[in-house]
C-alpha positions in Angstrom: 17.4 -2.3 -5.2 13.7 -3.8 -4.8 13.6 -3.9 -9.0 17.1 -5.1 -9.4 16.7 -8.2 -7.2 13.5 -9.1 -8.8 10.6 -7.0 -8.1 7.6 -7.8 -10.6 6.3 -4.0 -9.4 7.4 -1.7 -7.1 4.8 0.3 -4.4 5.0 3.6 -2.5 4.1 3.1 1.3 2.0 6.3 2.5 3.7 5.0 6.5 7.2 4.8 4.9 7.4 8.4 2.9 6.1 9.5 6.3 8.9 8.3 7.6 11.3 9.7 5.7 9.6 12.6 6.1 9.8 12.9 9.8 5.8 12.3 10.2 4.0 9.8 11.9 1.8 7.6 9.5 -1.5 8.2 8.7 -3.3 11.6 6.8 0.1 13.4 7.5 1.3 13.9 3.8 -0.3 15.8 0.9 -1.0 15.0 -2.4 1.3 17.2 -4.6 3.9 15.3 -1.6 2.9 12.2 -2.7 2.9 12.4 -6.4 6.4 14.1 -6.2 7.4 11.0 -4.1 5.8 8.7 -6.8 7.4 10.5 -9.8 11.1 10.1 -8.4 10.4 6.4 -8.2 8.8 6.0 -11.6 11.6 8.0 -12.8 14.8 5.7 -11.8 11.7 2.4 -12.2 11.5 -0.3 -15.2 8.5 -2.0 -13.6 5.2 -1.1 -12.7 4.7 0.9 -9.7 1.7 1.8 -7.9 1.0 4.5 -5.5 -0.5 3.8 -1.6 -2.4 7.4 -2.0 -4.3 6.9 1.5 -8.4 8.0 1.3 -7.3 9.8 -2.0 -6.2 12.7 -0.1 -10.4 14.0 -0.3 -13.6 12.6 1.2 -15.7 14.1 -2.0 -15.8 11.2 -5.1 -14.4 14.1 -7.6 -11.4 14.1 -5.8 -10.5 10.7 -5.6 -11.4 10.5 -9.5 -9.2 14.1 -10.1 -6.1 12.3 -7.9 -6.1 9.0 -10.5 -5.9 11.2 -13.1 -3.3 13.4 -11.4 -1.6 9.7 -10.5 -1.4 8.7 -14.1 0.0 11.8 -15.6 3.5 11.0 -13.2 3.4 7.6 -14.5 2.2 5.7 -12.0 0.6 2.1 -13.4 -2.7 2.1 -10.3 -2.9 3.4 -6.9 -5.0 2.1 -3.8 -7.7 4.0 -2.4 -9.0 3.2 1.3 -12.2 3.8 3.4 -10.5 5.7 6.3 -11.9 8.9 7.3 -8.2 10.1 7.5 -6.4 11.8 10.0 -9.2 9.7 11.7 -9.0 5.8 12.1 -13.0 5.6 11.4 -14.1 4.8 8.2 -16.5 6.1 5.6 -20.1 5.1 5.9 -21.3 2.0 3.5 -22.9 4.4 0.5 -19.8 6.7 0.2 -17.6 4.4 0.1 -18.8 2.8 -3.1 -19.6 6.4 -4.4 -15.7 7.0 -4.0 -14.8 4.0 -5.9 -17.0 4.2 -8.3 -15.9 7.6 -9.1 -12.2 6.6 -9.3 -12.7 3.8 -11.5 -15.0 5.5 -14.0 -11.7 8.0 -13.8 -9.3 5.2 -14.1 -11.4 3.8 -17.5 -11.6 7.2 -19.2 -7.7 7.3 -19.4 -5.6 6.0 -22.8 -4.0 3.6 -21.2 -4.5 0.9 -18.5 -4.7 1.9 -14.7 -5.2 -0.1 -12.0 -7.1 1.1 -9.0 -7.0 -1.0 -5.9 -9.6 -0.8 -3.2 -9.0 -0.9 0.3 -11.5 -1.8 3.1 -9.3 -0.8 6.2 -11.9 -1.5 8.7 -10.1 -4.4 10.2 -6.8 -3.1 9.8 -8.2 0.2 11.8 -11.0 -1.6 14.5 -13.3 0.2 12.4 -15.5 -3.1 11.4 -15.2 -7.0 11.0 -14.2 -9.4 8.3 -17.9 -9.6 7.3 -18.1 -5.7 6.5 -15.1 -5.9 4.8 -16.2 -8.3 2.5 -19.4 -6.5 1.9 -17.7 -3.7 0.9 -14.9 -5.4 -1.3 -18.1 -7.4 -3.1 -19.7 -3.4 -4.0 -15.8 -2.2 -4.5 -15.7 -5.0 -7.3 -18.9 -4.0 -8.6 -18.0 -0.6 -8.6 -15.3 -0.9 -11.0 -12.6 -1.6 -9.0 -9.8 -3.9 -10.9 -8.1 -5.0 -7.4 -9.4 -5.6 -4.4 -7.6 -5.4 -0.1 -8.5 -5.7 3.4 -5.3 -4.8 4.9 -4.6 -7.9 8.1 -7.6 -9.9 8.0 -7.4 -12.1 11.5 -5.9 -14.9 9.6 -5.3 -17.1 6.5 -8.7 -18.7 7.2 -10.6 -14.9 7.0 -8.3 -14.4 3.7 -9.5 -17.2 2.0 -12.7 -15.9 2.3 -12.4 -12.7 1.1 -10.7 -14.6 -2.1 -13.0 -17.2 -2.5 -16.4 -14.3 -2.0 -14.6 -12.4 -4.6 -14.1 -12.3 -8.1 -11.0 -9.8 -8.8 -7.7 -10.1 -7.9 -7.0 -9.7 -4.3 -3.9 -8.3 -2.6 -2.1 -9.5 0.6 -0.4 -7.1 2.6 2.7 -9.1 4.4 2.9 -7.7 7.8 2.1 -9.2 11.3 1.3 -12.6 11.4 1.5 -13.0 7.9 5.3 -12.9 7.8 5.2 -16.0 8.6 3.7 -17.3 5.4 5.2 -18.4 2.4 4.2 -16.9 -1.2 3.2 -21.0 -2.1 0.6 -20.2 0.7 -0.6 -17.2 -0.7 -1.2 -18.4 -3.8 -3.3 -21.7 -2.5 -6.0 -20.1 -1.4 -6.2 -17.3 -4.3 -4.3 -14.3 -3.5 -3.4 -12.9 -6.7 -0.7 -9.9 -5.6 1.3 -9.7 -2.3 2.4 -6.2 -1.1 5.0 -5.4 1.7 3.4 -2.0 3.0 5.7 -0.5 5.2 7.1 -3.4 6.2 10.8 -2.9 4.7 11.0 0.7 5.8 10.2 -0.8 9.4 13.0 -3.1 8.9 15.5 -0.3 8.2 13.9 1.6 11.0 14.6 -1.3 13.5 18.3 -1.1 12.1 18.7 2.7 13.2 17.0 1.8 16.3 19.0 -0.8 17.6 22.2 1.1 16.4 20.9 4.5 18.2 20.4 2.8 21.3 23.6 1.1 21.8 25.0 4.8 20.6 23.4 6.8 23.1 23.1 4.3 25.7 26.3 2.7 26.2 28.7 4.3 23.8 29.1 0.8 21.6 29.3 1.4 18.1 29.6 -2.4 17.4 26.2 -2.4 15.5 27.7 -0.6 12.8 29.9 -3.0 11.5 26.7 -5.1 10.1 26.0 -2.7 7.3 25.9 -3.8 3.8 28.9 -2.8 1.8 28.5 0.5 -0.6 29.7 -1.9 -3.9 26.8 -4.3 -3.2 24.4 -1.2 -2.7 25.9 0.5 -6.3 26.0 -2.7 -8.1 21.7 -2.7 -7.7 21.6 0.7 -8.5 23.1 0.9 -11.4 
């Protein structure tokens, strides 16, 4: 639906296949799970999609470097790697994290065809560290090899424009929080070069079953599902 209403790329959301999954977010998925859930989207997909593949479902360097090559054999045009210490919210000391990147990218440039692997410093998203550290680690991300570079909810536009403006490579957005309430102009003023929803729309959709499940169970009302979108709208994007 994304693609037919104007998607430039598409994204997997490690929180949202969770979801659907019946997990809670955060280290609760595999990797075979997640490139199984990447391949049906690449298959039904005529834009770009990247893959939100977590800490690269390892801690060692070879495995982040063996799961972009695994990502690029489904089809997937770049994934993100973080700095969480997943199923813990702490992240990855200074050194290793760069060694991580660095293996990824050299993996990413040894395939025959272009990649792009995002780096995540998570810290602030997680508690784990400040703007400052974040940017010290996007800054070696960068020179790592890393094509695009994301802290996940900087404290606001201010500490974003800083991360652009301290950094040379693309930088990606994640609209969530506080930063719904920008507009993509605003993005792009102060130099973000890619916004991504996380799992912001599968949140939305969870809100929806929420609110309906309550009045359900609670009162008995059904009224909530008279709001839903009509099946030819939903085929008409689909096909």
């Amino acid at each position: 639906m994304m693609q037919a209403m104007g998607a430039k790329a598409l994204a997997t959301s490690s929180a949202a296949h969770a979801f659907t999954m019946g997990r809670p977010d955060g280290g609760t998925l595999t990797r075979d799970e997640a490139l199984s859930h990447a391949a049906e989207i690449v298959s039904v997909s005529t834009v770009p999609v990247q893959g939100d593949f977590e800490n690269g479902f390892g801690e060692a360097p070879d495995v982040c470097a063996e799961t972009v090559r695994l990502a690029a054999e489904v089809g997937l045009a770049g994934i993100c790697i973080e700095d969480t210490a997943l199923p813990a919210q702490s992240a990855y000391d200074f050194d290793l994290s760069v060694e991580r990147i660095a293996a990824a990218a050299a993996a990413a440039r040894a395939l025959p065809h272009d990649f792009v692997l995002t780096a995540r410093a998570d810290g602030i998203l997680t508690g784990a560290y400040d703007t400052d550290e974040a940017i010290r680690r996007l800054i070696a991300f960068e020179d790592a090899g890393a094509d695009c570079l994301y802290a996940p909810l900087p404290p606001d536009m201010v500490a974003l424009a800083r991360i652009c403006a301290l950094t040379t490579a693309p930088v990606n957005a994640l609209v969530a929080g506080a930063f719904n309430q920008q507009t993509q102009t605003a993005f792009a003023k102060i130099g973000v070069a890619r916004l991504s929803l996380g799992s912001s729309l599968a949140r939305i959709t969870h809100r929806a079953l929420y609110d309906a499940g309550t009045q359900m169970f609670g009162s008995g009302n059904f009224e909530p599902l008279q709001n839903g979108i009509s099946s030819d709208t939903i085929d008409s994007l689909l096909i």
